[in-house]
N, C-alpha and C positions, 0 to 999 in steps of 0.2 A: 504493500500500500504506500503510495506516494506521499510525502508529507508537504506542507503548505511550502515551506521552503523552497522544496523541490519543483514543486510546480511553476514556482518564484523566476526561478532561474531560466528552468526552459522555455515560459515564456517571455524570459527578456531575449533568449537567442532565438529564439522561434521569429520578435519582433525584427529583430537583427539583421535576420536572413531572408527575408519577405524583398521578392523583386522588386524593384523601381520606387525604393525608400531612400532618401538621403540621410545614412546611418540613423540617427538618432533627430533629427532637424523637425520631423513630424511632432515630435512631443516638447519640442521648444518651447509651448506656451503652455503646456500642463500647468497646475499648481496644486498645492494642497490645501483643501478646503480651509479658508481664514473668513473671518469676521471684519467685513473693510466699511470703520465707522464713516466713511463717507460716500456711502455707495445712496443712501434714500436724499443724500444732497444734489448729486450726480444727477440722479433720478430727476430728481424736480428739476434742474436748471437745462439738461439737455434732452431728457426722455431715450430715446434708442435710438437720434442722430448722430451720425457721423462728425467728427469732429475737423474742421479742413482751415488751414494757414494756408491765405493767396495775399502774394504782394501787388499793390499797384491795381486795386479796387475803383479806386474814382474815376478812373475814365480807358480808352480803348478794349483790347484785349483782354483786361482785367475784370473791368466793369462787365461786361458782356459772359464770361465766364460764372461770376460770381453771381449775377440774375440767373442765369439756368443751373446752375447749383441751387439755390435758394427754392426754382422753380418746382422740382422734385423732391420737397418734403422732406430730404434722405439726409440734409447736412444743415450742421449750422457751422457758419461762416466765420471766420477772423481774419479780418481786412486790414492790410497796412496798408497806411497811407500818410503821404507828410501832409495832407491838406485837411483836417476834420470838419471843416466848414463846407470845403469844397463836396468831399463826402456826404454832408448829413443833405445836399441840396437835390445831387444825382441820386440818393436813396429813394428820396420823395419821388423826383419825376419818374424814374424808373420804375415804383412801386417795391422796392426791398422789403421783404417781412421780416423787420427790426426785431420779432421776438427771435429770428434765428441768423441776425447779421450783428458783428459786433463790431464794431471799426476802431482802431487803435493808432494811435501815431508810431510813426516809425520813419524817420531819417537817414534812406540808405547812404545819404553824402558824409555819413557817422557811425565810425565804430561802437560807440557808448550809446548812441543811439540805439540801436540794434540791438545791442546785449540791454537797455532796459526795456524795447517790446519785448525781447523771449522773458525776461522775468518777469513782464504784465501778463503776458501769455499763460505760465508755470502756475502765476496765483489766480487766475480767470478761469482754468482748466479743472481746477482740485486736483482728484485726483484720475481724471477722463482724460484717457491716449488720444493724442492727436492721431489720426488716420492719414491726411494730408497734407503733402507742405508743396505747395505749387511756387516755382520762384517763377516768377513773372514779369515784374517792373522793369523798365529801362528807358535809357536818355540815348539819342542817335543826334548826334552836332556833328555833322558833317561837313558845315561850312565851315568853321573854326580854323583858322591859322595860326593858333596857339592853343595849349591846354590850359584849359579850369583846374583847379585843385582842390580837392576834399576839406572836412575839416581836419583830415588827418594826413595833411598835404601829399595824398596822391593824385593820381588825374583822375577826375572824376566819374568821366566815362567806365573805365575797366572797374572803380570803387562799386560802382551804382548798380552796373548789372550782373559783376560776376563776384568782387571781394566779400560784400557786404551778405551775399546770398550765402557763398562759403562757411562765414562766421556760422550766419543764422543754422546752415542747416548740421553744423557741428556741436551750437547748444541745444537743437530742440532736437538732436536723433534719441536721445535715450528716454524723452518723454512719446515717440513712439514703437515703442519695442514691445507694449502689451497689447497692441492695434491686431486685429484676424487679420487683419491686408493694410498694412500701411505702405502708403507711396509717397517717394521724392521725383517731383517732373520740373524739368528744368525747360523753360522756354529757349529753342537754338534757333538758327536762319539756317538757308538754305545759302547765306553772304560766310558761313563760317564751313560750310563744306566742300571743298575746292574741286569737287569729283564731278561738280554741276554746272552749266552756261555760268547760271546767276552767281554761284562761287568762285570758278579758279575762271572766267569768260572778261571779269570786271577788273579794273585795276583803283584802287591798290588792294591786292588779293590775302584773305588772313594766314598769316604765319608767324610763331612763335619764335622761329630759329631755333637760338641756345637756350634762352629766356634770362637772358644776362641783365635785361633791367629789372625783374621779378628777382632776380638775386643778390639784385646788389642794394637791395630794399624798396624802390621803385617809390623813393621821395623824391620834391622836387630838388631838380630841373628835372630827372627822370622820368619822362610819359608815356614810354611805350613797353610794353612786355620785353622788345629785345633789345633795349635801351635805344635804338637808332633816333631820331627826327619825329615828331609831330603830328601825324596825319588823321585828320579828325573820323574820315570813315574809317581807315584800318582802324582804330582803336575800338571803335564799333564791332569791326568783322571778329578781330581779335578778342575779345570778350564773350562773345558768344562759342567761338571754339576751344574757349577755358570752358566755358560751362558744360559743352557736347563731350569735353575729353574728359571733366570730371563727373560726370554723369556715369563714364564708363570705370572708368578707376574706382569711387565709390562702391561701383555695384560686383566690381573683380574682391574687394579689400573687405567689403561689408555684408552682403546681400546672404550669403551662406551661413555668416553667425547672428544678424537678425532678425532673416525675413525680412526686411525691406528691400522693395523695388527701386531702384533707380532707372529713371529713362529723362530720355529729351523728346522732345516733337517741333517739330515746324506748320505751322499753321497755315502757311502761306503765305504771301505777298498782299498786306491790309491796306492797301496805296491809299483812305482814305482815313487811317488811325493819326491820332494824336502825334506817333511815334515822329512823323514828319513833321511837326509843328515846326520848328527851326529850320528847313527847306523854303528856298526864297518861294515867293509866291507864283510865277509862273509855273513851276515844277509840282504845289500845291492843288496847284490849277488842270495841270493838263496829262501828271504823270496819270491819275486812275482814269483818265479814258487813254489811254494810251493801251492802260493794263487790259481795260474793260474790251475794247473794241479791235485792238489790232494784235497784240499777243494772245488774250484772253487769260493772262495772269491772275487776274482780280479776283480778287477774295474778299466782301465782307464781313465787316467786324461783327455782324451775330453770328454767319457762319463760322468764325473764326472762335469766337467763345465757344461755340457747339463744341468745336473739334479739341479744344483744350479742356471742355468741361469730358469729351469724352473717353480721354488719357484720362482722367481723375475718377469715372464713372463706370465704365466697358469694362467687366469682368477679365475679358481676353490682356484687358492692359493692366493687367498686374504682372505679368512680366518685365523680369530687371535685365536693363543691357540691352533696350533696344531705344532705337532711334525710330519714332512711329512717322507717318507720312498718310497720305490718301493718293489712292491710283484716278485717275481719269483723261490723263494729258489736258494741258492748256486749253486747246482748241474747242473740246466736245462740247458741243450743246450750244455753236453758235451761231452765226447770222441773222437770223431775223427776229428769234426768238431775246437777240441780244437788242438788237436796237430797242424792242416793246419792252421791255423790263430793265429799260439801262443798263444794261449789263450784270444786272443782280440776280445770275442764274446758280444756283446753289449746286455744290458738285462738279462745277465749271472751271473754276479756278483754281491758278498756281499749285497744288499739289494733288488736285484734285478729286474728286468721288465724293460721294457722300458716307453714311457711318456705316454702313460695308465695306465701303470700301477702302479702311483702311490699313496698312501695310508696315511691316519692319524694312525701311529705307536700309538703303544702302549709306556704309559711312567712308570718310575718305582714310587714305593713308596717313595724318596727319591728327585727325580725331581718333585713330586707333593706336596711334605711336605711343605705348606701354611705357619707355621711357622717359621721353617727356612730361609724361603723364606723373610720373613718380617724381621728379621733378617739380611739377606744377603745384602740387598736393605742399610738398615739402618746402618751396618757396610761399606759397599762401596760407598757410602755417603759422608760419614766421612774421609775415607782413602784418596778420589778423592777430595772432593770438590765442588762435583758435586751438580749446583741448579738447581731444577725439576722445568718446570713452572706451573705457578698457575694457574689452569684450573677453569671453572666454568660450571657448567651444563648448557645444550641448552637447552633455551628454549624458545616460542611460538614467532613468530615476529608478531603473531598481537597485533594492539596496544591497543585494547579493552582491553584483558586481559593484557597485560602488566601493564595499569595504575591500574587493578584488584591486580594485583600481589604486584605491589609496594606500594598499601596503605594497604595489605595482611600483608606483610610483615613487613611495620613500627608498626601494631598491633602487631604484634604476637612478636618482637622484644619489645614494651612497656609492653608487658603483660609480657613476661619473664622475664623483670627485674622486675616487681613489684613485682614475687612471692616470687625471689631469695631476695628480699629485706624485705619484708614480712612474708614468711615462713622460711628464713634461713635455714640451713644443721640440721637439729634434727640428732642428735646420731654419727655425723660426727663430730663435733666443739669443743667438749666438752673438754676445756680444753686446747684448742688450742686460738692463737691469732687470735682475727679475722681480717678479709680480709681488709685490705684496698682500698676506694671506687678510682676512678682516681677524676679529674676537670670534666672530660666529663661527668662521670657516674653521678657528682653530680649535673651536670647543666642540664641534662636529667632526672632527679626525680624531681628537683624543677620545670621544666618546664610542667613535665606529670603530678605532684601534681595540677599545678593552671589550666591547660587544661581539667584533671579527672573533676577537681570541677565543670567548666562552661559546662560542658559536661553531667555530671551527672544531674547537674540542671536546663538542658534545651533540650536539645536533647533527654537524656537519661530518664527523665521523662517521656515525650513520650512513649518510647519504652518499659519503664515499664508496663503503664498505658495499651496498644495495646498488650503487650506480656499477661497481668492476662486476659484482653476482650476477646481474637483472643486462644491464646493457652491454657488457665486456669493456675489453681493454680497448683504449683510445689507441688506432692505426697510425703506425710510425710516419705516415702521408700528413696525417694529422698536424702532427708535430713539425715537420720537418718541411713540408711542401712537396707538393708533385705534380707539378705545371711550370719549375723555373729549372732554364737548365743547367748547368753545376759545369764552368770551365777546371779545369787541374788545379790553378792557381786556389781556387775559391773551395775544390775538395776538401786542403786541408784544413781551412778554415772552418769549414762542414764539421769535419772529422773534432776540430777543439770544439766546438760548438757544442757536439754531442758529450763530448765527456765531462762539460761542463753541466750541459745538462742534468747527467746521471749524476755527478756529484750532488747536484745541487735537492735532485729526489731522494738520495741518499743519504744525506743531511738532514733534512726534510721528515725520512723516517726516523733517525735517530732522534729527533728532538721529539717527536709525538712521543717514541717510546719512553723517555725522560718523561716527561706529563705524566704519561699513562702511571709509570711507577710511582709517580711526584702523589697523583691523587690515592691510589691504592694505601698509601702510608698511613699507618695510624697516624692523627692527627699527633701534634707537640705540642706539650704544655707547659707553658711557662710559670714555674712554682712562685715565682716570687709575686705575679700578678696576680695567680690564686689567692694568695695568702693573703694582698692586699682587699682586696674584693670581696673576702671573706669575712676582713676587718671592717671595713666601708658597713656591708652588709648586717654584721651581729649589730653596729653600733647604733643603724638605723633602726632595727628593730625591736630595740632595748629601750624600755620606757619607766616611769618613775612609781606606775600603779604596783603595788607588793603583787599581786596575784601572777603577774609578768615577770618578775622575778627569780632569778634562778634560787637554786637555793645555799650558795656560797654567799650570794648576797643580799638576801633579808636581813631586818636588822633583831637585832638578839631578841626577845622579849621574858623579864621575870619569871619564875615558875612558880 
């Protein structure tokens, strides 16, 4: 009969071994039942909405996104925005249901900025996982012949749309980690993917290079990621290909130990959004019929929210590591149906299709460059300030193997220092200081030295002795190698090798047998300690009541 234990166990390998499981990843969000005194708080202020972070609410892309989010009942909303005024105006005419929109200030042209919305965020949340973090907001000054600077004297452009997001989505990742499907979508261009007309067709076309001004701190005079000159679109195109490369880095570095989704999308080409607001006015004027009529590029700004609300909404886009798009080519669905609806034929535009039709785009060599990427991550780090939390791999809640694991692991943690302590760095050291040890390291050697010892000479005897009976004697191949081949020169070397060996098992046994008899011995007693101990002993136990008394020492009494 099987005991519960046992059951224990083969069901944790049973789990184990189950096809098309990512080890242990599926029970990632298990818990044990707890009592969370802020759950009937929760309760009232969100009910069973989703909870979703979108930046750049009050107007284009943003705005438009965050209505059809609102529109489906399923989320309540937190809206950054540097304009709160601006906001409460567009809420009204748009019709936003304020019980499920919350709008918040937030100053991406500001580091401190940004770390006080995620900590208005942390205390507005309780204790309700964010589900969404859509980074969204951005400035495109394309006319500029010099750079703006932050308040944290960077250029403002790369601060706005790619630094400021970076912070953001490094303090609020651990507030979604308890989310069933938490996703981070990063708004790209099709201006940051050089694989396309619109990317590598246009000059000045985005590239990082080395990213020598992201290294060398990227304050002023510093404006560009590869430190070079000024140019107000690249810095545009270039920010956007930080966000598409870290979209993937994040989702290589994170996505397996939290469950989160990382992706980008490109929405298309919105030639009548805000984003152009700084385009002289003729270009205002004439670029979306341009879009509309003769490429058929055009994409408007509700379809464009559709398509970004649909990254945050489509089941299918919880996958991490893609770059999402819509199929239909430019063209479809134009001529005359174009002139009667001014061009506002949905599914028609720049990336086109409608919500079928959407697709894992192709990315270029440049948004997949793993090294840069590592790079990218590790210079915006530095610039931000930004601390990544320390994650650890999931693994198995049963607790059979866990206490498996955990004396698994104080071995394999003993045995690695013995080696490093032991064999040393050969061909690495020479000549160099060596390492010095910590207090820890050393009260861990002298502790595993007196533990090896009683271990060896009692446990491990054993196991010696069952290991030569049960497996046999280790093959002299074993020992020695037999795959290298052996010139003359190197035979005799061989040859002292071995007898150094034999010595040294031979040694080896003589000291065990030393032990062995060492322990056999009647213990030794030291008389003089006896005697004392003895003394200690009587004196403590000798007390002043007569009845405790021996009887040398009562005292006389009359007869």
């Amino acid at each position: 009969m099987m005991t519960r234990k046992t059951v224990s166990v083969i069901f944790c390998l049973g789990l184990w071994a189950l096809p098309g499981l990512n080890a242990f990843q599926f029970m990632s969000k298990w818990k044990m039942p707890t009592h969370d005194p802020y759950e009937e708080e929760v309760k009232n202020k969100f009910g069973d909405k989703k909870l979703v972070v979108l930046t750049g609410t009050s107007s284009g892309l943003g705005r438009k996104t965050a209505l059809a989010l609102l529109q489906t009942g399923e989320y309540h909303v937190v809206g950054a925005v540097r304009d709160l005024d601006k906001m409460e105006a567009v809420a009204e005419v748009d019709g936003f249901d304020m019980s499920s929109f919350t709008p918040i200030q937030c100053e991406l042209n500001s580091f401190e900025s940004v770390r006080e919305f995620c900590q208005k965020v942390e205390e507005f949340r309780i204790h309700k996982p964010i589900d969404r973090l859509i980074c969204n907001a951005g400035v495109y000054q394309p006319s500029l012949d010099h750079a703006k600077w932050s308040a944290d004297n960077h250029e403002q452009t790369m601060q706005i749309n790619y630094l400021s997001h970076f912070l953001m989505i490094s303090l609020l990742m651990k507030s979604m980690l308890d989310s069933p499907d938490p996703r981070v979508v990063m708004v790209g261009s099709v201006t940051g993917n050089d694989n396309t007309v619109g990317g590598g067709g246009v000059y000045p076309i985005a590239d990082l290079h080395e990213l020598d001004g992201l290294k060398a701190g990227f304050e002023n005079p510093i404006a560009m990621a590869d430190g070079y000159g000024f140019i107000g679109a690249k810095a545009y195109k270039d920010s956007k290909l930080c966000l598409m490369m870290m979209a993937n880095f994040l989702h290589t570095k994170y996505h397996k130990l939290t469950g989160i989704s990382f992706s980008s999308m490109y929405p298309g080409c919105i030639a009548e959004s805000p984003l152009f607001r700084e385009k002289r006015e003729w270009f205002r004027t004439y670029f979306p019929i341009f879009m509309k009529f003769i490429t058929g590029g055009f994409v408007g700004e509700h379809e464009a929210g559709q398509r970004l609300f649909q990254v945050a909404h489509d089941p299918r886009c919880s996958k991490s590591g893609v770059y999402w798009s819509w199929n239909g080519g430019p063209r479809e669905g134009r001529g005359a149906e174009a002139l009667e609806k001014g061009g506002q034929i949905s599914g028609g535009g720049g990336a086109g299709g409608g919500w079928d039709s959407i697709f894992e785009n192709d990315q270029s060599r440049k948004v997949l460059d793993v090294d840069t990427a590592m790079d990218l991550f590790a210079a915006s780090t530095e610039i931000t300030g930004a601390e990544w939390p320390d994650l650890k791999q999931v693994v198995s809640p049963c607790p059979t193997l866990k206490v498996i694991g955990a004396v698994t692991q104080g071995m394999v943690k003993r045995e690695e220092l013995k080696r490093m302590r032991e064999m040393g760095r050969p061909g690495m050291e020479e000549g160099k200081p060596v390492a010095k040890i910590s207090k820890v390291k050393k009260a861990v050697i002298v502790t595993d030295r007196v533990a090896s010892f009683t271990l060896r000479n009692t446990v491990g005897r054993v196991a010696r002795f069952l290991g030569r009976r049960v497996l046999g004697r280790i093959p002299d191949e074993a020992l020695t190698g037999s795959f290298e081949t052996v010139t003359e020169e190197e035979e005799e070397d061989t040859v002292t090798e071995e007898n150094s060996l034999a010595d040294l098992h031979h040694n080896q046994e003589l000291l065990e047998e030393e032990i062995s008899s060492q322990l056999e011995k009647a213990p030794v007693v030291d008389t003089e300690d006896e005697a004392l101990f003895e003394e200690i002993y009587d004196a403590g136990n000798t007390v002043s009541s007569p009845g405790n008394m021996t009887s040398t020492e009562r005292p006389m009494t009359a007869a």
